[in-house]
Every structure is written in C-alpha cells, then in structure tokens.
C-alpha positions in Angstrom: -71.8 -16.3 0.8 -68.3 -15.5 -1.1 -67.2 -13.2 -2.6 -66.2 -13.2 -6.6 -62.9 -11.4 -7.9 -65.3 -8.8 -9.6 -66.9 -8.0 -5.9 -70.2 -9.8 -7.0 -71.5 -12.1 -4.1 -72.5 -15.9 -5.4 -74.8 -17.6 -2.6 -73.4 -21.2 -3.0 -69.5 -21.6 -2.6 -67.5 -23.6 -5.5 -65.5 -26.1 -3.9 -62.1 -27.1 -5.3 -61.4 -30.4 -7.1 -59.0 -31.9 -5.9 -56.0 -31.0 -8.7 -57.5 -27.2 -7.6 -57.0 -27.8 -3.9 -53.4 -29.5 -5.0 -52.3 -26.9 -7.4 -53.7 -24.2 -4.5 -51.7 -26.1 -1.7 -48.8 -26.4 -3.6 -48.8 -22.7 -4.6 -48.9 -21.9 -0.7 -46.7 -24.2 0.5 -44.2 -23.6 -2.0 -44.8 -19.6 -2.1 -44.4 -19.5 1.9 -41.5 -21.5 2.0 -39.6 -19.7 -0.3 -40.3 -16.1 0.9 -39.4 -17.5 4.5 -36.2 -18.5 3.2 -35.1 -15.7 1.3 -36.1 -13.2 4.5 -34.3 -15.4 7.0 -31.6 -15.2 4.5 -31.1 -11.4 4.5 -32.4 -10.9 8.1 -29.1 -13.4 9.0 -26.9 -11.9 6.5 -27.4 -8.4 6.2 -30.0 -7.4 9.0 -32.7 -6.6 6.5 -36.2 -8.1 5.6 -37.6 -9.0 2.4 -39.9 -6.1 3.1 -36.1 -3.8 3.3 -35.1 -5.0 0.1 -37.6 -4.6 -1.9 -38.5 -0.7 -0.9 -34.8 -0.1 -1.3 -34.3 -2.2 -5.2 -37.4 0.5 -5.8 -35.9 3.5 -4.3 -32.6 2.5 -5.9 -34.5 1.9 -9.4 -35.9 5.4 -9.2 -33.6 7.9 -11.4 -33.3 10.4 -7.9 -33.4 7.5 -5.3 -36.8 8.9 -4.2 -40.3 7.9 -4.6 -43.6 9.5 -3.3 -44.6 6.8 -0.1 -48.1 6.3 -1.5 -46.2 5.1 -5.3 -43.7 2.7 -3.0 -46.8 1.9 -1.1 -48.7 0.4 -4.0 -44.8 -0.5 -5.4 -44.0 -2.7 -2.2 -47.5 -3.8 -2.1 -48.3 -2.3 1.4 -51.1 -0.1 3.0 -49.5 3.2 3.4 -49.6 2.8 7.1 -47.2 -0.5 7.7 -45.0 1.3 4.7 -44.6 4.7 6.9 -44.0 2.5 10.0 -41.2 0.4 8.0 -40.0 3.7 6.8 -39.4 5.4 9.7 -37.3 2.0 11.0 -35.4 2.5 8.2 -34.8 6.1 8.9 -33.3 5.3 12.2 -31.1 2.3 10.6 -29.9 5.3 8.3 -30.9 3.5 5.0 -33.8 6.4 3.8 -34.8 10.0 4.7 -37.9 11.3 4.0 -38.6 14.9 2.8 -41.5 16.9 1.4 -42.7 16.9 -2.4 -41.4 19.7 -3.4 -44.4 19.5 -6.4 -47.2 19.8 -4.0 -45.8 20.2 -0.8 -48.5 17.5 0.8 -46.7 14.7 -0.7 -43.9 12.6 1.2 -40.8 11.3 -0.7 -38.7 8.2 0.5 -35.3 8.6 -0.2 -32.4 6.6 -0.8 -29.4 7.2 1.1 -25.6 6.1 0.8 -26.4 3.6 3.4 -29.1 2.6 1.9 -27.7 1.6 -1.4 -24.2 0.2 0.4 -26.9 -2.5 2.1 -28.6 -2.9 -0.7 -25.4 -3.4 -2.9 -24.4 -5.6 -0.1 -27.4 -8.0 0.3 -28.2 -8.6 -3.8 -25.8 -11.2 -4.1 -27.5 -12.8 -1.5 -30.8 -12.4 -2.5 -30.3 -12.8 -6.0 -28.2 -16.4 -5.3 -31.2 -17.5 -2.8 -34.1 -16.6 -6.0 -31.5 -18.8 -8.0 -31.2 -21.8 -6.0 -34.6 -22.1 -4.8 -36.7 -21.0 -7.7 -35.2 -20.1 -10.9 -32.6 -23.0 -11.5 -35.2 -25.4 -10.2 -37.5 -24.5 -13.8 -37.0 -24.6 -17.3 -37.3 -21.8 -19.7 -41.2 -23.1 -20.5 -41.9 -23.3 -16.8 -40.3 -19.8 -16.4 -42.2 -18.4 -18.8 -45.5 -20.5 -17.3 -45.0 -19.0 -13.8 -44.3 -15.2 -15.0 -47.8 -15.4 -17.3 -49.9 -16.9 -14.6 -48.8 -14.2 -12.1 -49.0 -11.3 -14.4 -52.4 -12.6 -15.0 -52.9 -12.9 -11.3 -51.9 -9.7 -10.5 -53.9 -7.9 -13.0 -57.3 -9.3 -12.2 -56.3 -8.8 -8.1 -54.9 -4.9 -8.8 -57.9 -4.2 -11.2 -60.1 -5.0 -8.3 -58.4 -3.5 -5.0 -58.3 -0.6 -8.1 -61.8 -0.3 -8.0 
C-alpha cells in the first residue's frame, strides 16, 4: 500500500519509468552531494553546519534578530525538538540567546547575538561562493528559473500536506 501526496492510500504502487527513476536518482545524487559539500565547507571553515547557517541568515533576516522557535522551526524546516536541541548548542557557542515572548509569555524567541552575526558575516562568503560554483554558475538563466519553479511547486504540494 503507498501513500499518495494528498494522504489517500492507492493499493497498487506506480513504478517509475526509467527517465522517472533517472531524473529521481539524479535529483538525489545531485541534491546530497551538494549539501555535503557546502556543510563540510562551513564545518572546515567556520565551525558551523548548514543547519547553523541557515537558523542564523533567518534570525539575521528578522528586523529584531529574533524569531519565535516554532516560526524558525517551520523556517529551518525542523521538528521543534532537533531545533531546541541545535539551539541550545548554539547558545553555549554564544551565537543565540533565547528569552520569553514577551506577547504571550509561553512563547520562546531565538535571538541573534553579536557573535552570531560576526559568524555569520564571516561564513557567507563561503557559502555563497560554494552555492556559486556548484550550482548556480553550473545553469543557465532558463535552467535557473526551471529548478526555482519545480521546487516552489515541490514545496507547496509537500507543506500543504504536512499543513494538514
């Protein structure tokens, strides 16, 4: 029995052709292999994960440098558990704090610190030049645009159902 994107069960599974199983090997391959890269590239260079990063570009995108842990939870794409876990790491490496909301007092903010944003500031050249040379330069402008509507459409039919 599997499972269908909408939650519906269909008895009899719908194997891939094979340019399905090649685009879906491809995708992995390719997707693993990049991430792996650009982590070991900031875990060598800067001591921080891609995980790191990407909770501090959101903290640092946030007008205060602080966002409620179950918004950078759905952010980061992380259960709320792993993200207060991560959190608290980075809380001992001196890169966030976290506080109460002060709106409803049950809430948690993550907050940005002056660390935080000097390893941050440090580790975007990095990151960004690592994006470059492994993704970005490697497309044109049509295959840019190709990969950025077939994960926005990937995303939306994925978040619509762990939504619901």
């Amino acid at each position: 029995m599997t499972t269908q994107i909408d939650g519906s069960e269909d008895e009899t599974p719908r194997w891939l052709d094979d340019a399905e199983m090649a685009a879906w090997r491809a995708f992995i391959d390719g997707s693993q292999r990049l991430m792996g890269l650009l982590n070991r590239e900031l875990q060598d260079r800067h001591g921080l994960s891609t995980a790191d990063y990407r909770i501090l570009v959101m903290l640092s995108e946030s007008p205060d440098g602080s966002v409620r842990m179950s918004d950078l939870a759905d952010g980061v794409i992380s259960s709320r558990s792993k993200l207060t876990h991560q959190i608290r790491r980075m809380e001992a490496d001196g890169m966030v704090t976290r506080n109460t909301c002060l709106d409803d007092g049950r809430g948690v903010l993550a907050i940005l610190t002056e660390e935080g944003r000097r390893r941050l500031e440090e580790a975007a050249p990095t990151h960004v030049s690592g994006v470059r040379r492994y993704l970005v330069d490697l497309l044109d402008a049509d295959e840019l645009t190709s990969v950025e509507r077939v994960f926005t459409k990937v995303n939306a039919a994925i978040g619509e159902r762990s939504a619901g």
